[in-house]
C-alpha positions in Angstrom: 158.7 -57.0 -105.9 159.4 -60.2 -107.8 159.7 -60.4 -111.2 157.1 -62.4 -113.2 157.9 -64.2 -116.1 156.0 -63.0 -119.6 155.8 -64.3 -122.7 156.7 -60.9 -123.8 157.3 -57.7 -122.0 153.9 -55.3 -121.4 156.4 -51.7 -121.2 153.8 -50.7 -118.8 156.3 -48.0 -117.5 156.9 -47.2 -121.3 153.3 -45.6 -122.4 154.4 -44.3 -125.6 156.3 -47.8 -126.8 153.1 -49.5 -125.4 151.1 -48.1 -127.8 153.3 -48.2 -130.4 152.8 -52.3 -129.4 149.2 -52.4 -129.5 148.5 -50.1 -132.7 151.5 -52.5 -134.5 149.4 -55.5 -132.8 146.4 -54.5 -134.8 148.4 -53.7 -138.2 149.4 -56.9 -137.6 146.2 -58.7 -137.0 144.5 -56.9 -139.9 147.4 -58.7 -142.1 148.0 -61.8 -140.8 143.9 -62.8 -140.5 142.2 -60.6 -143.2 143.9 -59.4 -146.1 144.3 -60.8 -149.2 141.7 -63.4 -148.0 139.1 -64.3 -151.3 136.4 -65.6 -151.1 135.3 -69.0 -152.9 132.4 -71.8 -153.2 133.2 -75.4 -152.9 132.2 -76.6 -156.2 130.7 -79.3 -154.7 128.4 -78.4 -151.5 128.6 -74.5 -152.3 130.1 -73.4 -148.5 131.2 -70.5 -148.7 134.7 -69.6 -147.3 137.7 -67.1 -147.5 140.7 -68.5 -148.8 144.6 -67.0 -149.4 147.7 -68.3 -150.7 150.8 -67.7 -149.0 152.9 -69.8 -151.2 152.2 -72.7 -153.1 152.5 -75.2 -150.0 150.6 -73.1 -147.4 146.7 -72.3 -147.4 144.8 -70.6 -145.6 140.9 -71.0 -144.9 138.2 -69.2 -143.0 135.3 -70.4 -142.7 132.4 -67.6 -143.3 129.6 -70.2 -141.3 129.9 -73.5 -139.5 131.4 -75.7 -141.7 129.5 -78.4 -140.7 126.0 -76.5 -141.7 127.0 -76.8 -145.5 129.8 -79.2 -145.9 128.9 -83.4 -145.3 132.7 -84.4 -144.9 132.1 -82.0 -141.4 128.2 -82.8 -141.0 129.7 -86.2 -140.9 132.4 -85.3 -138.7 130.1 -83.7 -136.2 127.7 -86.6 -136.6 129.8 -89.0 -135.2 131.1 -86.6 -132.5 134.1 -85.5 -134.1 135.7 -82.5 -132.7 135.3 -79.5 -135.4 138.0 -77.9 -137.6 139.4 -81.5 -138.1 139.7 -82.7 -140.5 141.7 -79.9 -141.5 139.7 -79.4 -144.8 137.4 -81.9 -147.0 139.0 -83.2 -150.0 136.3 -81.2 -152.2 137.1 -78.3 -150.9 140.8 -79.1 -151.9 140.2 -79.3 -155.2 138.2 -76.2 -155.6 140.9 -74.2 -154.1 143.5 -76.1 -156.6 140.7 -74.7 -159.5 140.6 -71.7 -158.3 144.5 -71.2 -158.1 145.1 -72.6 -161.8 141.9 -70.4 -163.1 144.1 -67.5 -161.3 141.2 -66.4 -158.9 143.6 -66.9 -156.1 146.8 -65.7 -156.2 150.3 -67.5 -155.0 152.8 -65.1 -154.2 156.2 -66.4 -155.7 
């Protein structure tokens, strides 16, 4: 049998490291998409979304509804036929995430 190529190997003959894999995956996942994620209202069109600070250059927001249900910078967007999630935030938004950092309801690691 030929060998396939994979982005990363599946240990299927390896059941125990396999799971090991998959329970990490979820550890992972759990870290990387929900913790340490606060919520916050734009100041300006109150959308709700979840916001976290990995350092004081990187941000990271999830949306809690369709952004472009709340939000007019993406109401516009999708008016026009924009394609969602760009762009990447609205400058509102932006702002009220910088409040909310120097009122220290979001924490920036150091």
């Amino acid at each position: 049998m030929a060998a396939t190529w994979a982005k990363a190997p599946d240990f299927a003959d390896q059941p125990a490291r396999r799971a090991a894999v998959q329970a990490q995956t979820v550890v992972d996942k759990q870290r990387y998409l929900e913790e340490g994620l606060t919520p916050l209202r734009c100041q300006a069109c109150r959308s709700e979304v979840l916001v976290r600070k990995s350092s004081s250059h990187q941000t990271s927001v999830q949306w809690t509804e369709p952004p472009e249900t709340h939000c007019p910078v993406f109401a516009e967007l999708a008016a026009s036929g924009g394609r969602p999630g760009r762009p990447d935030t609205c400058p509102q938004l932006e702002k009220t995430i910088k409040w909310a950092v120097d009122e220290g309801v979001i924490d920036v690691p150091k």
